[in-house]
N, C-alpha and C positions, 0 to 999 in steps of 0.2 A: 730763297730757301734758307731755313733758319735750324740751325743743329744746338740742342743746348747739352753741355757735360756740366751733372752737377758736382764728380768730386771734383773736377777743378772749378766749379765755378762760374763759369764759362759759358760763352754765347758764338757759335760760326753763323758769321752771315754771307749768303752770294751778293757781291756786289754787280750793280748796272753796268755796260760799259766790256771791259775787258773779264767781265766773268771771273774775277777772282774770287778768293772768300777771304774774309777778316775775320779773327778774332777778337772778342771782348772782355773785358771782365765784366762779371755781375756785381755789381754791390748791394749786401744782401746786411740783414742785420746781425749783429757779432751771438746772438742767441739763438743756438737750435733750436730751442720752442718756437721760434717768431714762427706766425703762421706761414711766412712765403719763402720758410724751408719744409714744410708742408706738402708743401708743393713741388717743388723742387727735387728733392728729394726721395718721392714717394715712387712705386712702380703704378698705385693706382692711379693717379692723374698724367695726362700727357698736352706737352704743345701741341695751340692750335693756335686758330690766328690772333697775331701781334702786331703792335704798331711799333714805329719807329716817330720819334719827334724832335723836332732840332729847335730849340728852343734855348734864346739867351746866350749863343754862341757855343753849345753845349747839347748830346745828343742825348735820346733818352729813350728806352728798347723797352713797351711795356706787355711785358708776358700774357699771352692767356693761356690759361689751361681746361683743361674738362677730361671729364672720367668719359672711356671709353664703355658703351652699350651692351651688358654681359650679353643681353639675348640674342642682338641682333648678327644677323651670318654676314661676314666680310663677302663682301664682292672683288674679286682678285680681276686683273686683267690676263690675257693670256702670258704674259713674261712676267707681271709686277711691273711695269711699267707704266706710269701715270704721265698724258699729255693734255697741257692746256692751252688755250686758243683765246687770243684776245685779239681779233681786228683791227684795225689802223694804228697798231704801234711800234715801235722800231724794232724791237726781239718780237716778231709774231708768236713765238710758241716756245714753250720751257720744258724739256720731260723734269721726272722726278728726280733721274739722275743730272740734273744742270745741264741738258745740254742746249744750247741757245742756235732756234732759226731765226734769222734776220727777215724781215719784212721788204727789204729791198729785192730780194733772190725772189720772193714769193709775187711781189705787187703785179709786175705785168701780166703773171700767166692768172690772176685774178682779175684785170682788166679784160682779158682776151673772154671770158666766160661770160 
């Protein structure tokens, strides 16, 4: 799960593992014209998915973004709560608020089925 603040700059990521989150800074070009304060910056574009790449000993967080669909009607869950499900891997499932099921709790009573 990836949080970006643009007055400070900034980038929260949840890490693997112990579920913490880090912060980053963005480095971003010294000119508010540049286009990827554009972005950044704006209320009509928002994150969506991003890669992360560790390349040359060195990490590297690249942004996407995209305008949200004026006409389209949101589909809400009953709380706002968003859950995803990915099969045979160690965190089987993420809500939207962080919270992490382990796939070892789940695996047997999956076997038993």
């Amino acid at each position: 799960m990836m949080t970006v603040f643009p007055e400070k700059e900034q980038v929260s990521l949840t890490t693997h593992g112990d579920h913490s989150r880090v912060r980053a800074n963005l480095v971003l070009p010294d000119d508010k014209d540049s286009y990827q304060h554009q972005y950044i910056d704006s209320d009509e574009w928002e994150p969506t998915e991003s890669t992360l790449h560790y390349r040359d000993g060195e990490w590297y967080l690249h942004l996407g973004f995209r305008k949200p669909k004026q006409d389209a009607e949101e589909e809400m869950t009953e709380n706002g709560t968003v859950f995803g499900v990915d099969l045979g891997v160690n965190e089987i499932a993420v809500t939207s608020t962080a919270r992490f099921f382990s796939a070892g709790e789940l695996n047997p009573k999956r076997r038993e089925v």
